[in-house]
C-alpha positions in Angstrom: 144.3 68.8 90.4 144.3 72.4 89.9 147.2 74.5 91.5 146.7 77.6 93.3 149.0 80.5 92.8 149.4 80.5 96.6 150.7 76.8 96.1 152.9 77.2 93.2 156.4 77.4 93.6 158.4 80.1 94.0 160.2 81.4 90.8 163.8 81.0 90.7 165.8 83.7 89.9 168.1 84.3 87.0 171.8 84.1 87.3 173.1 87.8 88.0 169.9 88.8 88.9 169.2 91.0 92.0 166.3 91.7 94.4 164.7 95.5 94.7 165.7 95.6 98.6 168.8 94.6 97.3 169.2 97.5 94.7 167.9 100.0 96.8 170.3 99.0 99.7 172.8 99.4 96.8 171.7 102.8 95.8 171.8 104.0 99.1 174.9 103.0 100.4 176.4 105.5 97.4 174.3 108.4 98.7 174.9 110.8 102.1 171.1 111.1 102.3 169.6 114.2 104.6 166.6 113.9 106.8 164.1 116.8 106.2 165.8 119.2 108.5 168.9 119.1 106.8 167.1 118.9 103.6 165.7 122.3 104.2 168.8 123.6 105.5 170.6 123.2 102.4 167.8 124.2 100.1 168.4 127.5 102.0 171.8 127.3 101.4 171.6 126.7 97.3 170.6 123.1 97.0 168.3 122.3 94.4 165.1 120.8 95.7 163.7 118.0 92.8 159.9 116.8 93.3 160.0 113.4 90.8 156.3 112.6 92.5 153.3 112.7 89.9 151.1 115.9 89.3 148.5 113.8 91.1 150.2 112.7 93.9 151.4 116.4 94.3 147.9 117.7 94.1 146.8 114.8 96.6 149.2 115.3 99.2 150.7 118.9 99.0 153.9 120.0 97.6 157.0 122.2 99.4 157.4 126.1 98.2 159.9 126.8 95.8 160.6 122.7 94.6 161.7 122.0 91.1 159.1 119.8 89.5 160.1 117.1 87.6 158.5 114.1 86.8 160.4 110.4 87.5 159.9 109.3 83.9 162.2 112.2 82.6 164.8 113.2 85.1 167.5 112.0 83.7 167.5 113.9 80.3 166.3 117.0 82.2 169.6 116.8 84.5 172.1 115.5 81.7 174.7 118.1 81.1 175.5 116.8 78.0 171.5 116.3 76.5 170.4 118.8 74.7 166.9 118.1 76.7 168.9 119.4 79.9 166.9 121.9 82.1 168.8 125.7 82.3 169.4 124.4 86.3 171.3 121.8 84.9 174.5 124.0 83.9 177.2 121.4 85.3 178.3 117.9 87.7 178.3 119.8 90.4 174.9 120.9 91.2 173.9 120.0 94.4 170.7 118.1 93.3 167.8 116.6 96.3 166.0 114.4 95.2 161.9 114.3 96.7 159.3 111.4 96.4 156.5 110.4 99.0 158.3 108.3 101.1 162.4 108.0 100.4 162.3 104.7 98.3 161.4 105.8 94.3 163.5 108.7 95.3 167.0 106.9 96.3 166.7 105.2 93.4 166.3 108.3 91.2 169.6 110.2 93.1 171.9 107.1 92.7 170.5 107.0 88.6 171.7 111.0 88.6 175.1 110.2 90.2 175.6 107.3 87.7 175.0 110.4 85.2 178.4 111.8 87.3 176.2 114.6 89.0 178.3 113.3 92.5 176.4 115.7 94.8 172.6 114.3 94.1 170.8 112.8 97.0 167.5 112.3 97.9 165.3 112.7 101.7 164.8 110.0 104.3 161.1 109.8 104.1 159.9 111.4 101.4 157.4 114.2 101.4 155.8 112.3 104.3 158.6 112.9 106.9 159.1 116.6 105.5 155.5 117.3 106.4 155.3 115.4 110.0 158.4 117.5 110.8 156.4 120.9 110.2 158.9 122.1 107.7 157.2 124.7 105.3 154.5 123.1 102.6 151.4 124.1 100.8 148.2 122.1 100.0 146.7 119.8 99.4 145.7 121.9 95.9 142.8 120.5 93.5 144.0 119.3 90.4 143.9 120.9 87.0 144.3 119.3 83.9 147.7 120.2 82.5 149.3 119.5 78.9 151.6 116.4 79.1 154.8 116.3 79.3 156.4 115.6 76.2 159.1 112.9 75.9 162.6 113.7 75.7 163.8 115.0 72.0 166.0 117.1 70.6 165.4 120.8 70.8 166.3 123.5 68.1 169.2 125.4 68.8 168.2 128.7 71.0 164.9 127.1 72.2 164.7 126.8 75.9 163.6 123.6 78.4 162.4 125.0 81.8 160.6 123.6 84.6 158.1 124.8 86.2 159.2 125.7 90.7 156.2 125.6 92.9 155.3 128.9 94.5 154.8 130.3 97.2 161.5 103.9 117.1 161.9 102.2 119.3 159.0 101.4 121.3 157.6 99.4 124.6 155.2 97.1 122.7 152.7 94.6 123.5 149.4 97.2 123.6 147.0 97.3 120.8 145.8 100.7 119.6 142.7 101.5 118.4 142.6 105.1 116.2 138.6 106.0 115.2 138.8 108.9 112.5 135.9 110.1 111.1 135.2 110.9 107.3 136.0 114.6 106.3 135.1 116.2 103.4 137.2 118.6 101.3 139.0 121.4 103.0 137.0 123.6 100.2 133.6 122.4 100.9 130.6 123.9 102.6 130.8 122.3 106.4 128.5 119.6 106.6 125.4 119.5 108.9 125.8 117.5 112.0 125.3 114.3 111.5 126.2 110.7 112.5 128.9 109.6 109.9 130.7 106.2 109.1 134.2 106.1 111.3 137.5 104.5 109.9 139.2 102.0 112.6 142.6 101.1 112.6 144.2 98.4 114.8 148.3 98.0 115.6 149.5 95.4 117.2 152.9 96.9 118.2 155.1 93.4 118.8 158.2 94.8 120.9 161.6 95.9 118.9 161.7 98.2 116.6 159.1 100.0 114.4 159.6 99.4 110.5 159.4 102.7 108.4 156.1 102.7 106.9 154.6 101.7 110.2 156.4 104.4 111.9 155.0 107.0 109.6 152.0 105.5 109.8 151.5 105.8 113.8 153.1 109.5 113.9 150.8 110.2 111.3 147.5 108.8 113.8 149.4 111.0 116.7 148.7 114.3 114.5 145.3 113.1 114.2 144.1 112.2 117.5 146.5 115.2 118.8 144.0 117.4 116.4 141.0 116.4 117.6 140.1 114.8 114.2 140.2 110.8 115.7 140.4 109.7 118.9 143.2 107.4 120.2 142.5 104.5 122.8 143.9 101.2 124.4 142.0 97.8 123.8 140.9 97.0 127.6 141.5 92.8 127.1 145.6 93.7 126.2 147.4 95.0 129.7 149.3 98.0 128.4 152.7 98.5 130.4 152.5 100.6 133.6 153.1 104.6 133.4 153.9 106.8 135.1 150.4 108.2 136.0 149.9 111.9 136.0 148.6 112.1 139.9 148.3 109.6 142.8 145.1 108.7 144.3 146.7 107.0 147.2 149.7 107.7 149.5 152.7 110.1 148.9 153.7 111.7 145.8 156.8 110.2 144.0 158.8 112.9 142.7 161.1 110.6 141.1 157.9 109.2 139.1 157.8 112.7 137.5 161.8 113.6 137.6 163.7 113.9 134.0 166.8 113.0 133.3 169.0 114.3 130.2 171.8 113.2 130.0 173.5 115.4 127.0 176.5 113.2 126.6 174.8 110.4 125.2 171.3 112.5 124.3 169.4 109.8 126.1 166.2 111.5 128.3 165.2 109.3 130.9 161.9 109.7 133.0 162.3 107.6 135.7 163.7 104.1 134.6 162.3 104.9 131.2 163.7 105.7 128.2 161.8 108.5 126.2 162.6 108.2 122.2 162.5 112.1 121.5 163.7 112.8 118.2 166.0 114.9 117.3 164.7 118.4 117.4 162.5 117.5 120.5 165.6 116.5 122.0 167.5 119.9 121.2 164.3 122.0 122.2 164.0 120.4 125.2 167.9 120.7 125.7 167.7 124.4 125.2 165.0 125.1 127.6 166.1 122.8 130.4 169.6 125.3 130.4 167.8 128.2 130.5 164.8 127.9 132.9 162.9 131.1 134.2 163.6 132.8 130.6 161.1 132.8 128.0 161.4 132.9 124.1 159.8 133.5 121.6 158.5 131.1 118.2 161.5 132.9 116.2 164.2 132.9 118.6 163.2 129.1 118.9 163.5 128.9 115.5 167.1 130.5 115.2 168.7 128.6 118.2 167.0 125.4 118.2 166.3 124.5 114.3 169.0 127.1 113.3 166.9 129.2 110.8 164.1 131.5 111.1 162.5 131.5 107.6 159.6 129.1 108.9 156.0 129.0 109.9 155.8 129.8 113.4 153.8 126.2 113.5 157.1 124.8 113.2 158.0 125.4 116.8 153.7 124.7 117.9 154.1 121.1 116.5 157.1 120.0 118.1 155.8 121.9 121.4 152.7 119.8 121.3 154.4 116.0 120.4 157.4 116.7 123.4 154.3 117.0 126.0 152.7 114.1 124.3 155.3 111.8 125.6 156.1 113.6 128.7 152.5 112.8 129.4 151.9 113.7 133.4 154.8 116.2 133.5 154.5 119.6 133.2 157.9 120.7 131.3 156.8 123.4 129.0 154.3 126.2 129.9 153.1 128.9 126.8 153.4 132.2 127.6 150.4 133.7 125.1 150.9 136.1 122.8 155.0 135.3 123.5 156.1 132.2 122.9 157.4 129.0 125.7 159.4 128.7 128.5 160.3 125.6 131.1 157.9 125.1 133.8 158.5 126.6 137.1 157.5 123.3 138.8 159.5 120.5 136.0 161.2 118.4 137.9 164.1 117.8 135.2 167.8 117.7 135.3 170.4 117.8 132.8 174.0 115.9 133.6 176.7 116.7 130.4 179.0 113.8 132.0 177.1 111.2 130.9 
């Protein structure tokens, strides 16, 4: 009888022997890790910035201005205060070191190996580039890549002779529908535009089980947001799963409901309710909404946004457009923000929206 791998047994582990969720649950519990706000916040504010992605992967998916990049395979000789490999940033333990990969997994792994090298203040971003780039915090690329020497392996250096790096310039959710996201093939953002033409499509289905999203997942479907959002896919329920109702954004028969349409924030426990419902906002769509619900009738512009909202202006004025855009995504049906062009945003004469700081 010949025995499958799916059939064979299940290795057992050695004695002493631990699991990688288990030492990456370790690694993080050592760490005060930043989402990508904060991230960028105290880059501005000195913190050192550390890409440990491959050139590739960089050239593939875009890197953020100003980042430090050094390859996994090396960081720790390149950050070592005592190796004589040590990069000129490295100059004691108490550089405040953050740590960057894709998505926030290779990279806690890389902060808590720094920290074990006594650099206490190294951490690393929930999320990875990934999250940084959904939040609309500054980035270039994607870039074509060029072949580059290799980096050589960590020796000893003469006496006098310099090691630098090189910076780059410059849920919760209702369940039980399916999703169905059509995006069609693109070419190069440095091509010739192609002639019209019927091309091949890419479809994606989620089933989204109630409870709460897993990480990846949740990355995945913001991602498929920005897409159909774009106008690059298109975004549609599967007819044979019943969705679960909402609020619709008219009546065809009988009276208006105003409470259908009313919002609730209550700023004591930052919970927005529309209706009975819920709304997961994240944090800055919370705050933006915040600051506009207590101050209707006033308008602002992208960089006062900027200043009062994310608390620094130093940003593409994109920034604000992208988190405009996702907040009257799911307010779907309410008008809450109205662009004022050639200004910037203001609340809605006719939002029906309510803010209650007791609660």
């Amino acid at each position: 009888m010949q025995v499958t791998a799916e059939h064979r047994p299940a290795p057992v582990p050695p004695p002493g022997s631990r699991g990688i969720d288990e030492i990456l649950a370790a690694a993080r519990a050592q760490l005060h890790r930043l989402d990508p706000e904060r991230a960028h916040l105290a880059c501005r504010a000195g913190a050192l910035l550390v890409d440990i992605r491959p050139a590739a992967q960089r050239a593939a998916h875009g890197v953020v201005p100003r980042s430090l990049a050094v390859e996994r395979n090396v960081l720790e000789w390149r950050f070592d205060p005592r190796c004589p490999a040590r990069l000129p940033q490295a100059v004691d333990y108490d550089v405040p070191v953050i740590i960057l990969c894709q998505e926030g997994y290779t990279s806690s792994l890389a902060a808590a190996a720094l920290q074990d090298l006594g650099l206490r203040r190294a951490t690393d971003v929930v999320g990875g580039f990934a999250a940084w780039r959904i939040a609309g915090l500054p980035a270039l690329g994607p870039t074509p890549l060029h072949r580059t020497a290799p980096l050589a392996p960590p020796r000893q250096h003469r006496a006098g002779a310099p090691l630098t790096a090189t910076p780059h310039r410059a849920y919760r959710h209702s369940g039980g529908t399916m999703s169905v996201v059509a995006i069609p093939t693109r070419r190069h953002p440095g091509a010739r535009p192609p002639r019209p033409r019927t091309g091949p499509t890419l479809t994606i289905t989620l089933d989204l089980a109630p409870g709460p999203l897993s990480p990846r997942l949740a990355r995945l479907v913001q991602l498929l947001g920005e897409l159909a959002e774009s106008g690059e896919g298109q975004l549609r329920t599967v007819g044979d799963v019943a969705p679960k109702p909402r609020p619709a954004p008219s009546l065809a028969v009988g009276e208006p409901s105003a409470e259908a349409d009313q919002i609730h924030i209550m700023a004591g426990s930052r919970i927005v309710r529309r209706s009975d419902l819920v709304v997961a906002l994240t944090r800055i769509e919370y705050e933006l909404l915040l600051f506009l619900a207590e101050r209707p009738r006033r308008v602002f512009t992208r960089l006062q946004l900027l200043s009062s909202v994310w608390g620094y202006e130093h940003a593409v004025a994109r920034t604000v457009d992208v988190h405009v855009r996702r907040l009257r995504a799911k307010l779907a049906g309410s008008e809450v923000v109205t662009t004022v062009y050639g200004v910037g945003y203001r609340l809605a004469d006719d939002a029906r929206i309510s803010v209650d700081h007791t609660r």
